[in-house]
DRENDO-1510 file (C-alpha; in Angstrom, 1 decimal, always signed):
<recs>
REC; n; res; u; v; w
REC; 1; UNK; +0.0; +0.0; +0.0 .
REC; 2; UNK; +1.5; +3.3; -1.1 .
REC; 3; UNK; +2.0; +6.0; +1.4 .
REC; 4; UNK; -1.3; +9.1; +1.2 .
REC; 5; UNK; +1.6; +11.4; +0.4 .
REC; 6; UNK; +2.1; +9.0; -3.0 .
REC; 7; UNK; -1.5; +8.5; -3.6 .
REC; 8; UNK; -2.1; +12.7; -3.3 .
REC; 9; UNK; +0.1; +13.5; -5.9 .
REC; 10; UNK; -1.5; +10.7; -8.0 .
REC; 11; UNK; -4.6; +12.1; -7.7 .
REC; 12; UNK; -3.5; +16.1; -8.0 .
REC; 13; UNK; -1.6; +14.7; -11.4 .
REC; 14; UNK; -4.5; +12.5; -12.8 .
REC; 15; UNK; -7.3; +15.6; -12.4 .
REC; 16; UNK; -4.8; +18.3; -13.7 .
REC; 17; UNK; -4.4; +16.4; -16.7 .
REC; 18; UNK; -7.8; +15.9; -17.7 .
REC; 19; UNK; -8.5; +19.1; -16.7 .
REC; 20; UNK; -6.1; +20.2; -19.3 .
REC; 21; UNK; -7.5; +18.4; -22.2 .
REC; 22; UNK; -11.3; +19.7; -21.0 .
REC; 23; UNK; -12.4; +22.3; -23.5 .
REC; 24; UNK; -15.2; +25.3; -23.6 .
REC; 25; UNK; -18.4; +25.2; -24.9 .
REC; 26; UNK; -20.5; +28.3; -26.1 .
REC; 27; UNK; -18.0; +31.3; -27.4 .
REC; 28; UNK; -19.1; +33.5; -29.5 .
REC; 29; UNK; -22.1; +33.4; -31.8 .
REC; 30; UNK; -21.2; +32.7; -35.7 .
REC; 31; UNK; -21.7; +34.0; -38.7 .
REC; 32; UNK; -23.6; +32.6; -41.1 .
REC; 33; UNK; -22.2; +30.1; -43.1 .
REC; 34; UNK; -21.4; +30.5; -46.8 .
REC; 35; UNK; -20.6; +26.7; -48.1 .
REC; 36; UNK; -18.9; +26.0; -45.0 .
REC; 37; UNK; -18.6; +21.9; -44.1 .
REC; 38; UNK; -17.2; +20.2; -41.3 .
REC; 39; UNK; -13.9; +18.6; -41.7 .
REC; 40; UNK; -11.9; +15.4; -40.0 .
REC; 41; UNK; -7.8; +16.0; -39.3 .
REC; 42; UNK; -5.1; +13.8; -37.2 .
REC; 43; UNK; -4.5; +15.9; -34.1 .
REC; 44; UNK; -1.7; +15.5; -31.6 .
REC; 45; UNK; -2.2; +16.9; -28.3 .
REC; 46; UNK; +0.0; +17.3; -25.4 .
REC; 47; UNK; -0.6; +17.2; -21.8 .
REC; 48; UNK; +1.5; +19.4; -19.5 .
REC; 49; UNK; +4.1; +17.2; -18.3 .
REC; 50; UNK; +4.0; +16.5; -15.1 .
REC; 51; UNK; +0.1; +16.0; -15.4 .
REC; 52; UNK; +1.7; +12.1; -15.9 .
REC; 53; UNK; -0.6; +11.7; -19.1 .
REC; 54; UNK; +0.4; +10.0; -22.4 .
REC; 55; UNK; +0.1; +12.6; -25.7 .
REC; 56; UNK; -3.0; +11.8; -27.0 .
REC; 57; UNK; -3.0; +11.5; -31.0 .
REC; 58; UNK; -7.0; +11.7; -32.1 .
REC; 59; UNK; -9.2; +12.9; -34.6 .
REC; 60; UNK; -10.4; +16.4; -34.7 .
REC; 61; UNK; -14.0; +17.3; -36.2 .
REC; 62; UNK; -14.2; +21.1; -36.9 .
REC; 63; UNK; -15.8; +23.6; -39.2 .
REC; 64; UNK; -15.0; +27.2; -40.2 .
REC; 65; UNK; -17.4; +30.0; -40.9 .
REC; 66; UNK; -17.0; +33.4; -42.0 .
REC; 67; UNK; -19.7; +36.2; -42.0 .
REC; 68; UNK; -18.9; +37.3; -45.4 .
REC; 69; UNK; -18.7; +35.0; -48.3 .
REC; 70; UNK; -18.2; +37.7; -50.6 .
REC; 71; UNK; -15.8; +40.3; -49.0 .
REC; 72; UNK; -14.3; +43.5; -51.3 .
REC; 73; UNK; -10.3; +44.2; -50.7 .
REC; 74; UNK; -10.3; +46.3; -47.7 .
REC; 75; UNK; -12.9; +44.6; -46.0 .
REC; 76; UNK; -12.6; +43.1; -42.7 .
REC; 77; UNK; -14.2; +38.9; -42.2 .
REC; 78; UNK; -15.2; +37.8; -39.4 .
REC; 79; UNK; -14.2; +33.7; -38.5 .
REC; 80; UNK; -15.6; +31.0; -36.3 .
REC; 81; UNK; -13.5; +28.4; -35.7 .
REC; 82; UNK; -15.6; +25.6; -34.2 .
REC; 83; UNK; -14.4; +22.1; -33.1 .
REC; 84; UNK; -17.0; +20.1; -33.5 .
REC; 85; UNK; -15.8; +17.2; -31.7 .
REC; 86; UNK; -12.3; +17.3; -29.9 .
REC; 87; UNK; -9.5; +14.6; -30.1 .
REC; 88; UNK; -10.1; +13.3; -26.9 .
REC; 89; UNK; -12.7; +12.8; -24.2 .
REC; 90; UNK; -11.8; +13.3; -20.8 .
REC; 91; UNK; -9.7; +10.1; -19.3 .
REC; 92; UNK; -10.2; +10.0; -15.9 .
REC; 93; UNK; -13.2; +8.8; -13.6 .
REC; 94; UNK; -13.0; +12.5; -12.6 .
REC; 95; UNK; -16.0; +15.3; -12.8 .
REC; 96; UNK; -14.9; +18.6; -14.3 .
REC; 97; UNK; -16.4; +21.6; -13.2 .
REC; 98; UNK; -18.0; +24.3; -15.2 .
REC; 99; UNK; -16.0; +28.0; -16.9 .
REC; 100; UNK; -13.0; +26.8; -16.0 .
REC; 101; UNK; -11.3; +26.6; -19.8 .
REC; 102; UNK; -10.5; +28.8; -22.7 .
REC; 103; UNK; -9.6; +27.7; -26.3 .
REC; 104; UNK; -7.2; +29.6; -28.5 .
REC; 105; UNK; -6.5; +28.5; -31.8 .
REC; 106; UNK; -5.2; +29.6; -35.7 .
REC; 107; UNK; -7.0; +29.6; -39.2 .
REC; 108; UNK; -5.2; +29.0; -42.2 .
REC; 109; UNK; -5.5; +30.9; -45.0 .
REC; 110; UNK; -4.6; +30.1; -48.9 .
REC; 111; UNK; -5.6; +30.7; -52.2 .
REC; 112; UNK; -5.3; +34.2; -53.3 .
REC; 113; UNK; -4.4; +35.4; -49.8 .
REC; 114; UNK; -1.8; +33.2; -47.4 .
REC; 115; UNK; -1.3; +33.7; -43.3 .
REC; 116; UNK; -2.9; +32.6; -40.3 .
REC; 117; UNK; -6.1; +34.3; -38.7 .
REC; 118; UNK; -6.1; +34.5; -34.9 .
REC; 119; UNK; -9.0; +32.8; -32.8 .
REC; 120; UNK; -10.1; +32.8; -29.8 .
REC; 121; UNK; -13.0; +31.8; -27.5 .
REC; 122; UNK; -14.7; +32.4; -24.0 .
REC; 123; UNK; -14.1; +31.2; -20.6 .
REC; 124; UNK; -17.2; +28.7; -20.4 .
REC; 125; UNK; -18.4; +25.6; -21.0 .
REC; 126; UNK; -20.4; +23.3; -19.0 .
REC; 127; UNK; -19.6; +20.6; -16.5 .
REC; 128; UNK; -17.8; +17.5; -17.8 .
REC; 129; UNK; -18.6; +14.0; -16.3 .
REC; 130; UNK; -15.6; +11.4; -15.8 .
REC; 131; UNK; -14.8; +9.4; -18.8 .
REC; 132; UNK; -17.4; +11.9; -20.7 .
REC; 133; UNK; -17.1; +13.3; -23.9 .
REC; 134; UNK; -15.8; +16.8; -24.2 .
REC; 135; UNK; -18.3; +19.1; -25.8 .
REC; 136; UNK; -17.8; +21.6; -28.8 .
REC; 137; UNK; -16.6; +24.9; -28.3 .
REC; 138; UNK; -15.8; +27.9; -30.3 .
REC; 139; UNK; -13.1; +30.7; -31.5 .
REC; 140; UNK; -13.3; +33.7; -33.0 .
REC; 141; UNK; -11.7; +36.6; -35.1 .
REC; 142; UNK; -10.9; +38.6; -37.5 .
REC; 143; UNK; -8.5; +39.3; -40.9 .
REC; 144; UNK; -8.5; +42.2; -43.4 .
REC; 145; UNK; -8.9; +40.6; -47.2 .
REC; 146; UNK; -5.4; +41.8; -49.2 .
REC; 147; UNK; -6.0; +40.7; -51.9 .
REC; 148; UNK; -8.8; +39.4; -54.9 .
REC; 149; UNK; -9.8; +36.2; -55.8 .
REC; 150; UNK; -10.9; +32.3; -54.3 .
REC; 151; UNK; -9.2; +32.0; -50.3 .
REC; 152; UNK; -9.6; +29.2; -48.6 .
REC; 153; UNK; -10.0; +28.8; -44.6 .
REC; 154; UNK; -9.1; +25.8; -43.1 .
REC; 155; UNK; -8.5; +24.8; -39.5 .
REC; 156; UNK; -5.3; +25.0; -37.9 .
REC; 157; UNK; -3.6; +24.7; -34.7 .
REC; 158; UNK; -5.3; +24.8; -31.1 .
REC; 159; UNK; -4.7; +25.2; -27.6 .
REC; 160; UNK; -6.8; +24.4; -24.2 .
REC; 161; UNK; -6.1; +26.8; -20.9 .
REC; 162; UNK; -7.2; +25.9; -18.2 .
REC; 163; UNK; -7.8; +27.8; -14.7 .
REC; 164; UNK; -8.6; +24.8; -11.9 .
REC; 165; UNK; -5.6; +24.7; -9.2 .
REC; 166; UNK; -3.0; +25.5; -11.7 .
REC; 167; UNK; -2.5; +27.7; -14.9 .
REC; 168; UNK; -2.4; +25.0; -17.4 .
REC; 169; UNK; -1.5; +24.6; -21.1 .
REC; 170; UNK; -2.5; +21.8; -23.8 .
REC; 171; UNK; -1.5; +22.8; -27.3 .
REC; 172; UNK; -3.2; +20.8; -29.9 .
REC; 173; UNK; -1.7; +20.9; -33.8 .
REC; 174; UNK; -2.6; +19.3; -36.9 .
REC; 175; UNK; -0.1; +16.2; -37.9 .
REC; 176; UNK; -0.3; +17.0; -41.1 .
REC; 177; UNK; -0.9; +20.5; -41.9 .
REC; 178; UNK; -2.9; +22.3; -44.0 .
REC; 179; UNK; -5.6; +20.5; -42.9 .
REC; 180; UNK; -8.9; +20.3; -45.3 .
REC; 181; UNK; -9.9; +23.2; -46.4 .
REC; 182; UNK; -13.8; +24.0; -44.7 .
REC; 183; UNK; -14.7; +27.2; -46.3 .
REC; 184; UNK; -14.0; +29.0; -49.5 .
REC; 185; UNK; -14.3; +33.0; -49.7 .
REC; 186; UNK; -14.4; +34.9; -53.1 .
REC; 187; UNK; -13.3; +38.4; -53.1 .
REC; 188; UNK; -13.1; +41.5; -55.1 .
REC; 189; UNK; -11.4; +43.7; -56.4 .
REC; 190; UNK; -12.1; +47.4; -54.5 .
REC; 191; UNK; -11.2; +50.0; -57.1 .
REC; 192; UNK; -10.1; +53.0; -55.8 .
REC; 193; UNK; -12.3; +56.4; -55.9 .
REC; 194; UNK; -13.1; +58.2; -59.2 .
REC; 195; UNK; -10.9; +61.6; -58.5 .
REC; 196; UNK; -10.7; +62.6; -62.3 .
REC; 197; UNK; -12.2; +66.2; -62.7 .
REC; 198; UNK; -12.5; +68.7; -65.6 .
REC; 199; UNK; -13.0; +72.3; -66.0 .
REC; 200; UNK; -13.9; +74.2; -69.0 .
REC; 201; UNK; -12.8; +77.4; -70.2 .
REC; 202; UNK; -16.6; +79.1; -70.8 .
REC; 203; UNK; -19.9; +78.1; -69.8 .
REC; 204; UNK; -21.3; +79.1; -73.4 .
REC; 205; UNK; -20.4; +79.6; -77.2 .
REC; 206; UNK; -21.4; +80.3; -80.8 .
REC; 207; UNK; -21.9; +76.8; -82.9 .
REC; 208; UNK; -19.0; +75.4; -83.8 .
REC; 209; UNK; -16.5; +77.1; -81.4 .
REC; 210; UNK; -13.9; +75.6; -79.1 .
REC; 211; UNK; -14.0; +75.5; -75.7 .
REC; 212; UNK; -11.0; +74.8; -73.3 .
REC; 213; UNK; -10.7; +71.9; -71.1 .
REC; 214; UNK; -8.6; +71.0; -68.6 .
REC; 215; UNK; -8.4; +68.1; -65.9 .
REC; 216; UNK; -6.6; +66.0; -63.7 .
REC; 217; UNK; -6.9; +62.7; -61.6 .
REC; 218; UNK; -6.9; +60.5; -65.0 .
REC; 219; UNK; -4.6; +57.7; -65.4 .
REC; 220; UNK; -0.7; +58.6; -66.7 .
REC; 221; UNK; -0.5; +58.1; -70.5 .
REC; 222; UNK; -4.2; +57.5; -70.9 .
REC; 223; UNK; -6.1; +58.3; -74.0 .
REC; 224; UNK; -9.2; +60.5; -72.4 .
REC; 225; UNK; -12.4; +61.1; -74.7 .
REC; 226; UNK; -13.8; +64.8; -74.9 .
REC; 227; UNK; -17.3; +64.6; -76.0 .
REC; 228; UNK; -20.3; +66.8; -75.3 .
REC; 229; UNK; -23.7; +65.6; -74.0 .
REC; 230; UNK; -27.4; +66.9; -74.9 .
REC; 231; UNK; -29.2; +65.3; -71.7 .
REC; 232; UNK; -28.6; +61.9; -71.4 .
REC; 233; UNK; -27.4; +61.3; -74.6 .
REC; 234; UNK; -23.3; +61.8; -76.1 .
REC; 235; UNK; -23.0; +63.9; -79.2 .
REC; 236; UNK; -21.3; +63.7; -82.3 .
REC; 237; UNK; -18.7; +66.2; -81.1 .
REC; 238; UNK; -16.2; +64.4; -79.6 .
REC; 239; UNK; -11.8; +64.9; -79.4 .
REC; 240; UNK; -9.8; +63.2; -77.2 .
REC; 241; UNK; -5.9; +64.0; -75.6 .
REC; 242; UNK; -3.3; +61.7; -74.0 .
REC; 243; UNK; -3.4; +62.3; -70.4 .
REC; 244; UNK; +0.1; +63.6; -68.9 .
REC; 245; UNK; +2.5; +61.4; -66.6 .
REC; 246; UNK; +0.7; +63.7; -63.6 .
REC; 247; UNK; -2.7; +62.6; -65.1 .
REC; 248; UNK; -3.6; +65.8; -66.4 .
REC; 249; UNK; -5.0; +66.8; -69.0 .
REC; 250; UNK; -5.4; +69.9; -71.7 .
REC; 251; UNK; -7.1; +70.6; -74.9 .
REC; 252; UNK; -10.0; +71.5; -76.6 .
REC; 253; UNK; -13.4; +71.0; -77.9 .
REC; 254; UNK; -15.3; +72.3; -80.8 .
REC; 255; UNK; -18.9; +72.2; -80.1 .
REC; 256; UNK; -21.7; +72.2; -82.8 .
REC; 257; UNK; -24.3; +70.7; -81.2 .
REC; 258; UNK; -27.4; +73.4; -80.7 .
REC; 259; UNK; -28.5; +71.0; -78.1 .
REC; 260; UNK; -25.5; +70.7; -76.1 .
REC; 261; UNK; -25.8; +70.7; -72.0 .
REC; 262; UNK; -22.7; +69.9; -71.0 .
REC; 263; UNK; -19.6; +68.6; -71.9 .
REC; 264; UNK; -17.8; +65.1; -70.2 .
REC; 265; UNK; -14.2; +63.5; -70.4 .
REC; 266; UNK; -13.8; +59.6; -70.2 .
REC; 267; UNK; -11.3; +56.8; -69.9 .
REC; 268; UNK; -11.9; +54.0; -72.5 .
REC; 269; UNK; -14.3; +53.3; -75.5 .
REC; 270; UNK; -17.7; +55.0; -74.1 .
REC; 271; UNK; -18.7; +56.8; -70.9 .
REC; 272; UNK; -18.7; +55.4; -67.6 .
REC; 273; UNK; -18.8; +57.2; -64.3 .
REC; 274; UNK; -16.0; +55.2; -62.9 .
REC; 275; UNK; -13.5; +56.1; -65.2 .
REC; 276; UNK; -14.9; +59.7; -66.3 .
REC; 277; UNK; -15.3; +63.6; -65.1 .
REC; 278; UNK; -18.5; +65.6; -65.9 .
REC; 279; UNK; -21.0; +67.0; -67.2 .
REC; 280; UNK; -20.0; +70.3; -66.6 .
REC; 281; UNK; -22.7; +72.5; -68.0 .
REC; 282; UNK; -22.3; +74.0; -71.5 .
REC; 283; UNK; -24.6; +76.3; -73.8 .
REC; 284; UNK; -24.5; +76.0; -77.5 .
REC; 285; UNK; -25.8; +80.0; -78.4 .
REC; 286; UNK; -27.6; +80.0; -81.6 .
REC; 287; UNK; -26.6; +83.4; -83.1 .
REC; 288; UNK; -28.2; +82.4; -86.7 .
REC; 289; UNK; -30.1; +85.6; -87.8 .
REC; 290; UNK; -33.7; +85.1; -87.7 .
REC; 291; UNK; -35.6; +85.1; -90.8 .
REC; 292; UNK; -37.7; +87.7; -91.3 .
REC; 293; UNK; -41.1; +86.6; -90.4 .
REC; 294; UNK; -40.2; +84.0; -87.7 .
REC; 295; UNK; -39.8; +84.1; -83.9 .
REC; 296; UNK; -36.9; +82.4; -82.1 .
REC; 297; UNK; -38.4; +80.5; -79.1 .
REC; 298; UNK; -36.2; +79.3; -76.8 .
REC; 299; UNK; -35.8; +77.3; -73.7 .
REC; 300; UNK; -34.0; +75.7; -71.0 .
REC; 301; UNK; -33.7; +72.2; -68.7 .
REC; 302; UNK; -32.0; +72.7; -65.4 .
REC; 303; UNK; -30.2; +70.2; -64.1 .
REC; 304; UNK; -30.9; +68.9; -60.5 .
REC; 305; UNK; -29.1; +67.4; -57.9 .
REC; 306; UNK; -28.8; +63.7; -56.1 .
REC; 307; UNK; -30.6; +63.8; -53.4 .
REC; 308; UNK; -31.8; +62.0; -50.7 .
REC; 309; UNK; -34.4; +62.3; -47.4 .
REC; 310; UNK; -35.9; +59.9; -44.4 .
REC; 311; UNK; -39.0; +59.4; -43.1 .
REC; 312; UNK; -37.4; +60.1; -39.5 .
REC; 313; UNK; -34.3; +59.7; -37.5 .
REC; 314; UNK; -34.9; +57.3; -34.8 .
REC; 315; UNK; -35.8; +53.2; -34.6 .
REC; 316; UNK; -36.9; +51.9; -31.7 .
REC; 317; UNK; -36.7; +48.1; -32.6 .
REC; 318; UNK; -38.0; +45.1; -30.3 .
REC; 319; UNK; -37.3; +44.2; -26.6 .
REC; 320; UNK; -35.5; +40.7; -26.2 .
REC; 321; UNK; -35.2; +39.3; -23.0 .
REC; 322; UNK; -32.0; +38.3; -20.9 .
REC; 323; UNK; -30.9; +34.7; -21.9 .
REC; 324; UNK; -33.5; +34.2; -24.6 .
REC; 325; UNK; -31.3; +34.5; -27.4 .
REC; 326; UNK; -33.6; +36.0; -29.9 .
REC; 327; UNK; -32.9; +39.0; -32.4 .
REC; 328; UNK; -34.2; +42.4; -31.8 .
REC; 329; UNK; -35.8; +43.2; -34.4 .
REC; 330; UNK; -37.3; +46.3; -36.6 .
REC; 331; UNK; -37.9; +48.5; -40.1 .
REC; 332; UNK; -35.3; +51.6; -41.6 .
REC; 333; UNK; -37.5; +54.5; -42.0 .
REC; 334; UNK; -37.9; +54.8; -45.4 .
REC; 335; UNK; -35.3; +56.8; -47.6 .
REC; 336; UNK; -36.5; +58.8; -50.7 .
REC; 337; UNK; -33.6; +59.0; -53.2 .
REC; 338; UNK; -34.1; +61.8; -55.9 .
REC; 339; UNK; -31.9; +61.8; -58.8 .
REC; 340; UNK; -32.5; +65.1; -60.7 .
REC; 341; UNK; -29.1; +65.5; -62.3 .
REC; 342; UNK; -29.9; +64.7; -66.6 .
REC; 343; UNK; -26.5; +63.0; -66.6 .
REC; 344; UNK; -25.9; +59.0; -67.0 .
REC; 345; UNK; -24.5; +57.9; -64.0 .
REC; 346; UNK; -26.2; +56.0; -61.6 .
REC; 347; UNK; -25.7; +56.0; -57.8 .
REC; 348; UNK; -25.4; +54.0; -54.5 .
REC; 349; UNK; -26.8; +54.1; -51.3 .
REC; 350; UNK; -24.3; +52.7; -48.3 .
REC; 351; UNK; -25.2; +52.2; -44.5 .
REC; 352; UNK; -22.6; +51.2; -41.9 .
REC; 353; UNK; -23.6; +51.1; -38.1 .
REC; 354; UNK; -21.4; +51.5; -34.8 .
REC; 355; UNK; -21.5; +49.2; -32.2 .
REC; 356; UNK; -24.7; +49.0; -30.1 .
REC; 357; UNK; -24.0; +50.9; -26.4 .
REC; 358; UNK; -25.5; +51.0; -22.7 .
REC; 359; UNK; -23.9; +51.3; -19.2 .
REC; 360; UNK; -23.8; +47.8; -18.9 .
REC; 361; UNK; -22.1; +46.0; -21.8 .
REC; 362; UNK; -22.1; +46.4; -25.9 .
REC; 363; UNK; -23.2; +44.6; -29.1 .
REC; 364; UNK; -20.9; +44.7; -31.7 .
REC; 365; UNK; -22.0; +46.2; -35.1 .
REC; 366; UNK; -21.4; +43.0; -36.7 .
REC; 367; UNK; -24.6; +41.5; -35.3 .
REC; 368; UNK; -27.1; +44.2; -37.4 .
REC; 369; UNK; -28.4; +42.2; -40.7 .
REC; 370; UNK; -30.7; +43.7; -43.1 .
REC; 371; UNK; -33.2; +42.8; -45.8 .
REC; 372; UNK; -33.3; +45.8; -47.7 .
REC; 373; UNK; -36.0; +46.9; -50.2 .
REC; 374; UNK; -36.4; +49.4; -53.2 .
REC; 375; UNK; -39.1; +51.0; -55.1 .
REC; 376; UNK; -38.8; +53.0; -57.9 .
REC; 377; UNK; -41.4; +55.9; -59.0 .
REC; 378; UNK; -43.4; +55.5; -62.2 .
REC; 379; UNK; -41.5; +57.6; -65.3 .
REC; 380; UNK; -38.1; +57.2; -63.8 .
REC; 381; UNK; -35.5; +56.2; -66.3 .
REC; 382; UNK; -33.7; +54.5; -64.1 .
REC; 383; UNK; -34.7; +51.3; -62.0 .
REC; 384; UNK; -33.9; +50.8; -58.6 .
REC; 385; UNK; -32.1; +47.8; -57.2 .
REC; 386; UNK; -32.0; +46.2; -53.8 .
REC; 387; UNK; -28.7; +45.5; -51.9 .
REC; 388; UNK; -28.2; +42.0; -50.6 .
REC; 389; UNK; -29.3; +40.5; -47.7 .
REC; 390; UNK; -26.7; +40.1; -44.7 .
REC; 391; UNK; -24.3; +42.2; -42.4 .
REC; 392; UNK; -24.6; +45.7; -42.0 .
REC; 393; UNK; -21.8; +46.4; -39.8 .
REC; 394; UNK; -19.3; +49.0; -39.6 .
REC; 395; UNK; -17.2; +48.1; -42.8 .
REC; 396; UNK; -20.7; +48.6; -44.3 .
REC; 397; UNK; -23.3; +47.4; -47.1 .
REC; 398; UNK; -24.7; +48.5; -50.0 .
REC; 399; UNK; -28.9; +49.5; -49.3 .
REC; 400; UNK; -30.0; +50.4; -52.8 .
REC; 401; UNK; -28.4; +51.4; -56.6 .
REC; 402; UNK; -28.9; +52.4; -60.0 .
REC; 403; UNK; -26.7; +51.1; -62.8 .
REC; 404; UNK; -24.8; +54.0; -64.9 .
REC; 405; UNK; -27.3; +54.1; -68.0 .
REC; 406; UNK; -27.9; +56.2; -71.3 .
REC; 407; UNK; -30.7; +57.8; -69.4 .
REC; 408; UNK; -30.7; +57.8; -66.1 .
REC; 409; UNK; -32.5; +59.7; -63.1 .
REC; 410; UNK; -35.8; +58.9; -61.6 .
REC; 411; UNK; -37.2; +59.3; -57.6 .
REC; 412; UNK; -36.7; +56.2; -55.6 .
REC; 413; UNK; -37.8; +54.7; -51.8 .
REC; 414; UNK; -35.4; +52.4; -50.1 .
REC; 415; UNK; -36.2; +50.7; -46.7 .
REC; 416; UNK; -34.9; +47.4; -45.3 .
REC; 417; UNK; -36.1; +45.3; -42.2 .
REC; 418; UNK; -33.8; +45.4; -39.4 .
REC; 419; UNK; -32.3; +42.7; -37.0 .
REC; 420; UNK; -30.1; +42.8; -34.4 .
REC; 421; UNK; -28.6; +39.3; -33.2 .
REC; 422; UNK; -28.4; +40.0; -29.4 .
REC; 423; UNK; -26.0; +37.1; -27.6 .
REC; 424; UNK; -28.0; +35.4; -25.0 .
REC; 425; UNK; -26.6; +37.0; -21.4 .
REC; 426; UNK; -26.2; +40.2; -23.0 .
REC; 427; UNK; -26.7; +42.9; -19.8 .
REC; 428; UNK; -29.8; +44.3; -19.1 .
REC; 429; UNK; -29.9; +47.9; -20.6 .
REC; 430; UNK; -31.2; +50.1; -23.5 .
REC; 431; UNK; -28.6; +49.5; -26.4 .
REC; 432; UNK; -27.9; +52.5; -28.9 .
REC; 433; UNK; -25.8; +52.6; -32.4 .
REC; 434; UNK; -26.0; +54.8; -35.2 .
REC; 435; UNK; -26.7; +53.5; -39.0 .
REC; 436; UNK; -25.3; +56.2; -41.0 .
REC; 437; UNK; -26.0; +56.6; -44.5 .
REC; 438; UNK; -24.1; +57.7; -47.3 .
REC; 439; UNK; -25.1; +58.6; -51.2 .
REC; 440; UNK; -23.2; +58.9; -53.7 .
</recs>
């Protein structure tokens, strides 16, 4: 019979081990899932040392999602890492109590964008009986997207803390890394800002006389299009000049057109707003004598501007209770677009929201989805188009649109339901963010 010194340390070694290799359940909540699948991988996982446990070389079940399956350059993903089933149940005849671990863990990235994405979860899971099975638990984080194109997520490495007598330590890696890939984003490419701008040197002038124009913010060495506009629609009088290597430009244009409005300057073979400057507004003045006889009549179309309006400035969305889990949820006040401006180009209307505040805690920003919605007035030329269901938060998402058209302009009403994931033991209080939106 061993001595009850012996036996202690026996007993303090068997439950620190399986302590160590316990793991937490709960975490954060995902993100929806794009095409995200579990996956199996070899695991090898080591005990502290003295815990006088064997390494344990298992079978890890885990799947990653991300809340953005379709992310721009620029934009920031949010990733669950969740092992679905552990490498190991717990090996002793011991009871493990509850909140006493926290996981930490790695993504993989590859594809068009390499690295690792940093996870980690909460301090709590839920007791674990001797010889039970540990239960799932979850990481998260974050990465910014560098670059465009197919990236894969897959899960990495992982480790178990654990706070019960001792500070203890049980990494768990991958035998055989990369393991399977579990989800698959695709992202695009973010182009920059349209800064090209033109000037012209008059506002007005007799048919078939040339008017200056300068501008700058076009790409080096460019060929850039000078062409004039009646409305909606591109003229015949057209010239084009070879941007400088500051992007500049500076030439001329001879305008004929009686029904000339403005004049426009463009990158590649027709107009786009991406890639061009303009209208900036230009009379033709018919100075042909009148016949005798006859009366000139003459008159004018004033361009507008883009504009928008709401219904009111305030939501008040619906109460969820304290460990119920449910989404809070409620309706944009209804935003009236007006697009008075005669030119082609369409717009966009963008929201991004702040994180959700009160004395006693916060909801990040992330968990605010919309299902926006857009009507468009009879005898607009342009129609309106819905953003996407999904994420608002505070990289933010597209509400409504019109495409860049040969006629364009119309009046428009956007509006989108509202829903506000609120974690389950979220603090009692009254929550506030602010959904700002921008048109452009």
């Amino acid at each position: 019979m061993g001595s009850p010194r012996r036996s202690r340390r026996r007993r303090w070694a068997s439950l620190l081990g399986a302590t160590a290799l316990a793991v937490t359940a709960g975490g954060a909540l995902a993100g929806p899932a794009g095409a995200a699948v579990n996956v199996d991988f070899p695991t090898h996982c080591v005990p502290p040392p003295f815990a006088g446990l064997p390494p344990i070389d298992g079978t890890t079940t885990a799947r990653i999602t991300v809340d953005n399956t379709s992310p721009e350059v620029g934009d920031t993903v949010a990733v669950t890492y969740t092992v679905v089933t552990p490498a190991a149940n717990n090996p002793t005849a011991l009871d493990l109590p509850a909140d006493i671990m926290t996981p930490t863990g790695l993504v993989t990235l590859g594809g068009a964008q390499t690295g690792n994405v940093t996870v980690a979860g909460l301090r709590s899971n839920p007791p674990v009986p001797g010889l039970g099975a540990f239960p799932s638990f979850s990481m998260n984080g974050t990465f910014t997207v560098t670059s465009p194109g197919a990236i894969t997520l897959s899960p990495g490495d992982y480790n178990i803390h654990t706070s019960y007598i001792l500070e203890l330590d049980t990494p768990c890696t991958v035998i055989n890394p990369p393991a399977p890939v579990s989800e698959t984003i695709t992202a695009a490419a973010n182009p920059p800002a349209n800064t090209r701008a033109i000037s012209l040197g008059s506002a007005s002038g007799a048919p078939g006389a040339a008017v200056a124009v300068t501008g700058s913010g076009f790409t080096p060495g460019a060929t850039v299009t000078l062409a004039g506009r009646s409305g909606a629609t591109q003229t015949a009088d057209t010239a084009s000049v070879v941007a400088n290597g500051q992007g500049n430009i500076s030439s001329s244009l001879v305008v004929s057109d009686l029904t000339t409005t403005g004049v426009v300057a463009y990158e590649g073979s027709a107009w786009n707003s991406a890639v061009g400057a303009g209208p900036v507004a230009y009379v033709v003045i018919n100075d042909q004598p009148i016949p005798e006889g006859s009366q000139k009549l003459t008159t004018a179309v004033r361009a507008g501007i883009l504009s928008m309006s709401q219904a009111g400035d305030a939501v008040t969305m619906s109460t969820v209770d304290v460990g119920s889990g449910q989404a809070s949820t409620g309706a944009l006040n209804p935003v009236t677009v007006k697009d008075f401006r005669g030119g082609p180009a369409g717009w966009s209307l963008t929201g991004k929201v702040t994180d959700f505040s009160a004395s006693g805690g916060k909801i990040t920003a992330d968990k605010l989805s919309w299902t926006p919605a857009c009507t468009t007035k009879a005898g607009s030329p342009s129609t309106c188009q819905a953003g996407s269901p999904g994420v608002v938060g505070s990289a933010g998402a597209t509400l409504a649109s019109t495409p860049d058209a040969t006629v364009a302009g119309g009046e428009f009403t956007a509006s989108a339901g509202l829903s506000l994931d609120v974690p389950a033991f979220t603090p009692a209080g009254t929550y506030s963010g602010i959904l700002t939106l921008t048109l452009s």
